[in-house]
C-alpha distance (Angstrom), angle and dihedral (degrees) to the residues before:
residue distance angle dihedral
X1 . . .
X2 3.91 . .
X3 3.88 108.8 .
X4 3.65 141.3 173.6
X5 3.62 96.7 -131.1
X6 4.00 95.7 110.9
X7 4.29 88.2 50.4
X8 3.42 96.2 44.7
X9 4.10 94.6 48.6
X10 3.75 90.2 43.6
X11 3.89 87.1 50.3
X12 3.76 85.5 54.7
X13 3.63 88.6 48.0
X14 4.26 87.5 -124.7
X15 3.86 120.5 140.9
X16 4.00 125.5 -141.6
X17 3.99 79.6 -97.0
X18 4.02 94.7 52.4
X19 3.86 89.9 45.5
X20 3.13 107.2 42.1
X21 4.36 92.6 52.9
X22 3.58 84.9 49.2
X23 3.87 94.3 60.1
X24 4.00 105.3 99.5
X25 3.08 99.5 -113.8
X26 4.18 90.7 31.4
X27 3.58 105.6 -121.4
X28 4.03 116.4 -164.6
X29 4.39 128.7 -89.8
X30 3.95 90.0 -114.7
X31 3.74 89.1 55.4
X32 3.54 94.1 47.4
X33 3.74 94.0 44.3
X34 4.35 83.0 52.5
X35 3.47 84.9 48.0
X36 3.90 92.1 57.5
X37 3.48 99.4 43.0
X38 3.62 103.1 50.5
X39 3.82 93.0 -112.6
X40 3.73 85.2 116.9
X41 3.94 128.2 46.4
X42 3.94 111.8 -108.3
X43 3.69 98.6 -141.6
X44 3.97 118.8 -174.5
X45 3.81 91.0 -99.9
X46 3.50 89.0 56.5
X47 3.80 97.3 40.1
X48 3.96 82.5 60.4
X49 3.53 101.7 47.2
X50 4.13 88.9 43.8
X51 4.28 86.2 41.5
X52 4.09 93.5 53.9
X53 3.92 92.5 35.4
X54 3.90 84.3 58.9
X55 3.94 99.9 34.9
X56 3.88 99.9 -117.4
X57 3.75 131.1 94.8
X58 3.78 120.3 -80.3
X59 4.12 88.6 -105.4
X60 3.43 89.6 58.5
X61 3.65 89.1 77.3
X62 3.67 103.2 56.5
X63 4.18 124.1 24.5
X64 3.86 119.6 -144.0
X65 4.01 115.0 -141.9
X66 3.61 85.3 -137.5
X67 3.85 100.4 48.1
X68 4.09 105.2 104.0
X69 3.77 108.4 -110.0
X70 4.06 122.8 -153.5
X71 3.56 113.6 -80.4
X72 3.80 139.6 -154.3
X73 4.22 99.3 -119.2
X74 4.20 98.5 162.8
X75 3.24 144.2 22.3
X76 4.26 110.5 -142.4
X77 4.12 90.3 -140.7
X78 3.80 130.5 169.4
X79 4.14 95.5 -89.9
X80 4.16 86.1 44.6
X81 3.61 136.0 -89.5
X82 3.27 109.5 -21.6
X83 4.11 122.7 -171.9
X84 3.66 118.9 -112.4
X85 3.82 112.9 -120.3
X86 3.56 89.0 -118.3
X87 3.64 133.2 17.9
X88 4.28 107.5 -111.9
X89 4.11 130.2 -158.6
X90 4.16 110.2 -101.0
X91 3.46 120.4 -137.8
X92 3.67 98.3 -111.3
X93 3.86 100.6 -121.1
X94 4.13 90.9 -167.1
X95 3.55 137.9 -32.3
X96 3.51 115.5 -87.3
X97 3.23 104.3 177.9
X98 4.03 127.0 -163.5
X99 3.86 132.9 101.5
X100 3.82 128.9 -36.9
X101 3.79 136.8 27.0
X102 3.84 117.7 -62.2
X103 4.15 124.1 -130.7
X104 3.02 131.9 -169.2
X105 4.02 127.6 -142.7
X106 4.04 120.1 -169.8
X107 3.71 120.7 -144.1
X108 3.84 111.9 -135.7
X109 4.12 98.8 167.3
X110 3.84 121.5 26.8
X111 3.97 114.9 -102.5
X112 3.65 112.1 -177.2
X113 3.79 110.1 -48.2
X114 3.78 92.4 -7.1
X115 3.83 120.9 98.9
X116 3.57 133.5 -155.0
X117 4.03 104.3 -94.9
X118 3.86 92.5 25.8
X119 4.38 107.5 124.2
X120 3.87 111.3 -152.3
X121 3.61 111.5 -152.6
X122 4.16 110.7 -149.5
X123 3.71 131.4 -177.9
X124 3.79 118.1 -137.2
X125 3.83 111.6 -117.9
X126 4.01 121.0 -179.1
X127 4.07 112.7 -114.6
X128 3.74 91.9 -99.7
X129 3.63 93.4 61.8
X130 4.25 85.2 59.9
X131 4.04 85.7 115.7
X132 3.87 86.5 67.5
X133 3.76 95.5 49.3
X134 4.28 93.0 45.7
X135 4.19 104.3 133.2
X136 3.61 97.9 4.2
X137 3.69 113.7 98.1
X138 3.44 125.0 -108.4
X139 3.65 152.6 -161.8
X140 4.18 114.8 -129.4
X141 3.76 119.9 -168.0
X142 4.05 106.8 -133.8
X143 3.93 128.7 -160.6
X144 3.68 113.0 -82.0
X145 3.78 97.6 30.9
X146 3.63 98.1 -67.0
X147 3.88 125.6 125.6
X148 3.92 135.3 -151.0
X149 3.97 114.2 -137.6
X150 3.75 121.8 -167.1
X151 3.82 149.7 81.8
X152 3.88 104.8 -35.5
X153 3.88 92.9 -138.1
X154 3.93 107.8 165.0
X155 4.00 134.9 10.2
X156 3.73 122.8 -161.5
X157 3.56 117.8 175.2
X158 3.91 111.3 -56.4
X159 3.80 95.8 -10.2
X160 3.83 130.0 87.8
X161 3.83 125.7 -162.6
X162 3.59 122.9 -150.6
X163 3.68 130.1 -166.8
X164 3.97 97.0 -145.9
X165 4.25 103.1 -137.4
X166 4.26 95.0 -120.6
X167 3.84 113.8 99.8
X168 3.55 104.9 -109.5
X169 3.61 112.8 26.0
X170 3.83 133.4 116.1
X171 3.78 134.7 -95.5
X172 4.11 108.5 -95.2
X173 3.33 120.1 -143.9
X174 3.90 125.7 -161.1
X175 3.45 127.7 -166.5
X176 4.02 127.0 -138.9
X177 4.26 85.3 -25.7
X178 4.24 97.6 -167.7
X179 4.13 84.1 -129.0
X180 3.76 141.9 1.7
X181 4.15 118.6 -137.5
X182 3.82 115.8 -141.2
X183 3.18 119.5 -145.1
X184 4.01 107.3 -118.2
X185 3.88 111.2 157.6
X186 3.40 138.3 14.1
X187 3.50 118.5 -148.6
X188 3.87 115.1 -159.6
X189 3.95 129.1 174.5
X190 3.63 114.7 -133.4
């Protein structure tokens, strides 16, 4: 099985040595170094003891074709989000763990603290989760492939209100959106 267990210890700056005494129980270089090259079978208890020994979660280590990965859904441009003709892999910036699927929204023209170039990672949380998401701003799949972005500040049954982040505009409201994105990380070249 291919794994990331040689990047990921590398990216640590561990060797075969430093990982494998770190393994509870400690577990020897060569059978790290097996481990790495496929020469021995990565079963889930070893995935585990490898994932902690490292400080990531066990699926870290290996990546499934099939697993979803974060993609680009919006673009945040001058008119509004706007929906991207088709959805596009992210470059996963860092693992951040938790619940839910992760999407990713560009900037492309600055709206309040946003800038253009700035990626904001959000997790997908179903509607009745809202109370979780109350003052943190949001992205809000509409009908017709649109999306509302903005401060979710109030939930009332099916509908959502957003306070869109540029001075001036009015309160959004969404009704019965299918999932709200949380803003998690913002990812900003320097």
């Amino acid at each position: 099985m291919i794994n990331r267990i040689r990047d990921i210890r590398k990216q640590k700056g561990m060797t075969l040595a430093d990982l494998a005494e770190a393994c509870d129980p400690p577990t020897t270089p060569q059978t790290v170094g097996r481990l790495e090259t496929g020469m021995r079978n990565l079963s889930l208890k070893w995935m585990e003891r490898i994932g902690a020994a490292l400080g990531v979660e066990p699926e870290m280590l290996v990546r499934s074709e099939s697993a979803a990965h974060p993609q680009v859904v919006a673009t945040l441009g001058q008119a509004g989000p706007e929906a991207l003709a088709s959805a596009r892999d992210a470059i996963l910036a860092t693992d951040l763990g938790g619940e839910g699927t992760l999407v990713v929204m560009t900037i492309d023209y600055p709206h309040g603290e946003y800038r253009p170039g700035d990626q904001l990672w959000l997790r997908q949380l179903a509607p009745e989760e809202a109370a979780r998401a109350v003052n943190r701003d949001v992205l809000v799949p509409k009908t017709g492939g649109r999306f509302a972005f903005g401060r979710l500040i109030d939930r009332q049954g099916n509908l959502v209100g957003l306070l869109p982040p540029g001075h001036g505009e009015k309160q959004q409201v969404v009704d019965s959106p299918a999932w709200i994105g949380v803003a998690e990380m913002l990812v900003r070249r320097l």
